[in-house]
C-alpha angles and dihedrals in degrees: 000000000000129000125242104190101061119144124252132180115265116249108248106254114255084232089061090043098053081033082067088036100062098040092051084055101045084049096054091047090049089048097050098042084053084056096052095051089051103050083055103250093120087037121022120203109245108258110259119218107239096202126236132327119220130206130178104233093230085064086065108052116201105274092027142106142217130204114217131165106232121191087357088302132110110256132162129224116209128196120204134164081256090059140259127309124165128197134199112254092215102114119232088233125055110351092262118146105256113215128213114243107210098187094048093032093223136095124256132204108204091198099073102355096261123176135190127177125246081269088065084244116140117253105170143351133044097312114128102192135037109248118276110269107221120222107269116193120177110208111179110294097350137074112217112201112206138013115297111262 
């Protein structure tokens, strides 16, 4: 003979369920948007100036190029019988990293195909705005990238 009345465990309620539902995903959403102010997106930290970056002009020979980070951000330094500029590689228009292109002498974003001239100016793609031209001094032997603290 079986017994009916056996005890089985009771099936959790919809309601508990949905209940656990609800708090996982308000937790997750608390979690992410934490993440988010403290990476600085909803607010962002106030750029810091760096300072300068120095270079020693033998290090650019007439014709080349050197890569710096300036104020924690890619740039290129670029060196012409004209004289030496140097540009962010930040593009203007969606934050990619733009690359120099040696053979073309121009930069290229690889995001958009974006394309500025060795002047930083736009020459084709979705870009708005030329690339930002950083400060260049130089100061005898020596080329000095941003303003002076």
């Amino acid at each position: 003979m079986t017994d009916t009345h056996a005890q089985t465990a009771p099936l959790p309620s919809k309601l508990q369920s949905r209940r656990n539902f609800v708090q996982a995903f308000l937790g997750l959403v608390a979690a992410g948007w934490a993440g988010w102010v403290t990476q600085g997106v909803a607010f962002p930290p106030p750029r810091t100036q760096a300072g300068q970056v120095k270079l020693a002009l033998a290090e650019l020979p007439v014709g080349g190029t050197k890569p710096i980070t300036y104020e924690g951000k890619p740039a290129l330094v670029l060196r012409s019988t004209e004289g030496v500029t140097a540009f962010s590689l930040i593009c203007t228009h969606l934050g990619c990293t733009v690359q120099w292109q040696e053979g073309k002498q121009q930069f290229f974003c690889p995001c958009h195909d974006g394309m500025f001239d060795r002047d930083g100016d736009v020459l084709s793609g979705p870009p708005p705005m030329p690339l930002e031209q950083l400060p260049v001094k130089i100061v005898g032997n020596d080329v000095l990238i941003g303003d002076a603290a």
